[in-house]
KEKE-3310 file (N, C-alpha, C; in steps of 0.2 Angstrom, whole numbers, plus 5000, padded with zeros to 4 digits):
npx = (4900:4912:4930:4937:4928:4933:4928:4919:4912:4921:4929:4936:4932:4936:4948:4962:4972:4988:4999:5016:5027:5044:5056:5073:5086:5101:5111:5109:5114:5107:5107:5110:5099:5090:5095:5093:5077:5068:5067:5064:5050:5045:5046:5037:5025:5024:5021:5011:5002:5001:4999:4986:4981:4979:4972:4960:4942:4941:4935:4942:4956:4973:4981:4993:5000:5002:5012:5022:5026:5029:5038:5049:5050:5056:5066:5074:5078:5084:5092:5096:5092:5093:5081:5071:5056:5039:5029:5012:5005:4995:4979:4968:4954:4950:4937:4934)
npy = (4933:4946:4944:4955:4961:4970:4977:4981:5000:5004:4992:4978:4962:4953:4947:4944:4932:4932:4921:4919:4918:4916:4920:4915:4922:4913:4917:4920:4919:4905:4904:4918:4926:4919:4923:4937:4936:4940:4951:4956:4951:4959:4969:4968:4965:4980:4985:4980:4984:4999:5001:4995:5005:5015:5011:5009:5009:5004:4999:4987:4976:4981:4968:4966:4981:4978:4967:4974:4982:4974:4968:4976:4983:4971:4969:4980:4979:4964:4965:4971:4961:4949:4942:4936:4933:4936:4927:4926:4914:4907:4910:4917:4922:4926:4928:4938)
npz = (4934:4936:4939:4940:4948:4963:4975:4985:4990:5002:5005:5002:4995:4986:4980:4966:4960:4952:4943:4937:4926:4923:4910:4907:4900:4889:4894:4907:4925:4935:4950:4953:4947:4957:4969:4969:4968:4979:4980:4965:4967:4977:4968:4961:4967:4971:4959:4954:4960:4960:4946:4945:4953:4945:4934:4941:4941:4928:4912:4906:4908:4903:4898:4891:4893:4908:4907:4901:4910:4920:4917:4913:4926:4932:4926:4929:4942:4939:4930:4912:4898:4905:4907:4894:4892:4901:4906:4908:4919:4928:4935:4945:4959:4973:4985:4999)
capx = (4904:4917:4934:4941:4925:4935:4928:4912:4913:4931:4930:4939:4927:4938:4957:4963:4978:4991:5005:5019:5034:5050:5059:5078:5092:5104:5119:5109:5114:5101:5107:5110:5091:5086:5098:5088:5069:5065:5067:5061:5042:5042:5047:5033:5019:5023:5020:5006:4999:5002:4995:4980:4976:4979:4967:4952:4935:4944:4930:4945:4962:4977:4987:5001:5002:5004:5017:5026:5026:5031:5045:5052:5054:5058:5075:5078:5080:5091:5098:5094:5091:5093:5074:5069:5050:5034:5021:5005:5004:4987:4975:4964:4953:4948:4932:4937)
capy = (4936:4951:4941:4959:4967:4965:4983:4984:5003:5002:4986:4972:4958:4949:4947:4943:4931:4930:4918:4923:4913:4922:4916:4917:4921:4907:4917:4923:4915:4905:4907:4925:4925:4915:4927:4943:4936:4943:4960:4953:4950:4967:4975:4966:4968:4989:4987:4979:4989:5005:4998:4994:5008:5020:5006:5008:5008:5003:4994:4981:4978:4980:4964:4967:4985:4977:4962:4977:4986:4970:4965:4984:4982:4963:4970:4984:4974:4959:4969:4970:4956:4941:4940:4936:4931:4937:4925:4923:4905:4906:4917:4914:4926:4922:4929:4939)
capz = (4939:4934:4941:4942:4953:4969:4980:4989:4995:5004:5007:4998:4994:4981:4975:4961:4959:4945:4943:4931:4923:4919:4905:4909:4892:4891:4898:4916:4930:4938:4955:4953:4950:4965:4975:4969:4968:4984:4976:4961:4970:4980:4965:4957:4970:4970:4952:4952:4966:4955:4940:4949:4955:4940:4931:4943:4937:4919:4910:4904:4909:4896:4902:4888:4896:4912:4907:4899:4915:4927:4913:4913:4934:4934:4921:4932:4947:4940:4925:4905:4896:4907:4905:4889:4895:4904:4906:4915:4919:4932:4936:4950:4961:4980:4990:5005)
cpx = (4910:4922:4936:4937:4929:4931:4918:4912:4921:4932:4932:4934:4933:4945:4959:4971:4982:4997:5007:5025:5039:5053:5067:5082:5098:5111:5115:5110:5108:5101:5107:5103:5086:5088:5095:5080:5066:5063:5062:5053:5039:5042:5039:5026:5019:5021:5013:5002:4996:4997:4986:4974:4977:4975:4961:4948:4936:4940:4934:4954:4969:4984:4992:5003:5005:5009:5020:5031:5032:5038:5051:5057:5058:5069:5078:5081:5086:5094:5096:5098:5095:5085:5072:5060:5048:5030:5017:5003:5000:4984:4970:4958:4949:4943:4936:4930)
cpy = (4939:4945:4949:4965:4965:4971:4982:4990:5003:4996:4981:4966:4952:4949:4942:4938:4928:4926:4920:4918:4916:4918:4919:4917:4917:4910:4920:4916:4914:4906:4914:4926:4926:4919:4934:4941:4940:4951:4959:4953:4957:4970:4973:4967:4975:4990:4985:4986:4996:5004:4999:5000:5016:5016:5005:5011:5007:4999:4988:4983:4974:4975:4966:4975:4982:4972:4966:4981:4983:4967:4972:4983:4976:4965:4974:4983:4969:4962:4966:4964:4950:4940:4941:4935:4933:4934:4923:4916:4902:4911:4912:4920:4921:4927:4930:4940)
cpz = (4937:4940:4945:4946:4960:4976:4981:4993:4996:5007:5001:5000:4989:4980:4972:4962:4955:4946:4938:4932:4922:4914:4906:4901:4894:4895:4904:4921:4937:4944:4958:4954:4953:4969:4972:4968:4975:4983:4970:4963:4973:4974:4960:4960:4969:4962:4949:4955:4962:4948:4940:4950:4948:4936:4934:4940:4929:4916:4905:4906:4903:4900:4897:4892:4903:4912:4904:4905:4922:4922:4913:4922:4935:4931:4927:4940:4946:4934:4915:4902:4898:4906:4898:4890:4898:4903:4910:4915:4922:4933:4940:4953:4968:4984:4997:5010)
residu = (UNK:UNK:UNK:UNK:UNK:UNK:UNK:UNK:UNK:UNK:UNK:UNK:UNK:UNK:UNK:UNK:UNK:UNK:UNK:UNK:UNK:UNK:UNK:UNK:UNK:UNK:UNK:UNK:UNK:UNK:UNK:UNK:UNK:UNK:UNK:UNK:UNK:UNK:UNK:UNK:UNK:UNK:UNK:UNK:UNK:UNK:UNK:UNK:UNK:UNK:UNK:UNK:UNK:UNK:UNK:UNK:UNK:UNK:UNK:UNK:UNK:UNK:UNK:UNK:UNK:UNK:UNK:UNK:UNK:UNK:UNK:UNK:UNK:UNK:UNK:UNK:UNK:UNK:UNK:UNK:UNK:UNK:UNK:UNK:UNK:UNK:UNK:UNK:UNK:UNK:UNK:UNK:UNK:UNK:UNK:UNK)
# end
């Protein structure tokens, strides 16, 4: 079973879900962080979103392109180099 066939038609059958780690640089402030993650996660779903669909029918998907992508918006949200790390820490997919 393809984890990443999710469409039957236009219908959503499958999604896919990733967990991600951030790696903080020893001078960010963790609070500051916690006080931008909201933004942080929109900024992270639209990117995935995006991703996703410039990558349909891909017959593999280039995760370092895409930890490049979610690392790129994660900076431009809290600001270059407090994130030293992107890591994918689950992956799962759930039957809809």
């Amino acid at each position: 079973d393809d984890p990443f066939r999710h469409l039957q038609g236009n219908r959503v059958v499958k999604y896919v879900v990733i967990t991600i780690s951030l790696e903080l640089a020893p001078e960010a402030d963790l609070k500051e962080v916690e006080l931008y993650m909201p933004r942080v996660m929109d900024a992270s779903v639209m990117e995935t979103y995006l991703f996703a669909k410039e990558n349909a029918g891909a017959q593999q998907v280039d995760l370092e392109a895409y930890r490049a992508r979610l690392l790129q918006v994660i900076q431009a949200v809290l600001g270059e180099g407090k994130i030293t790390g992107l890591y994918f820490t689950g992956t799962g997919s759930v039957s809809g």
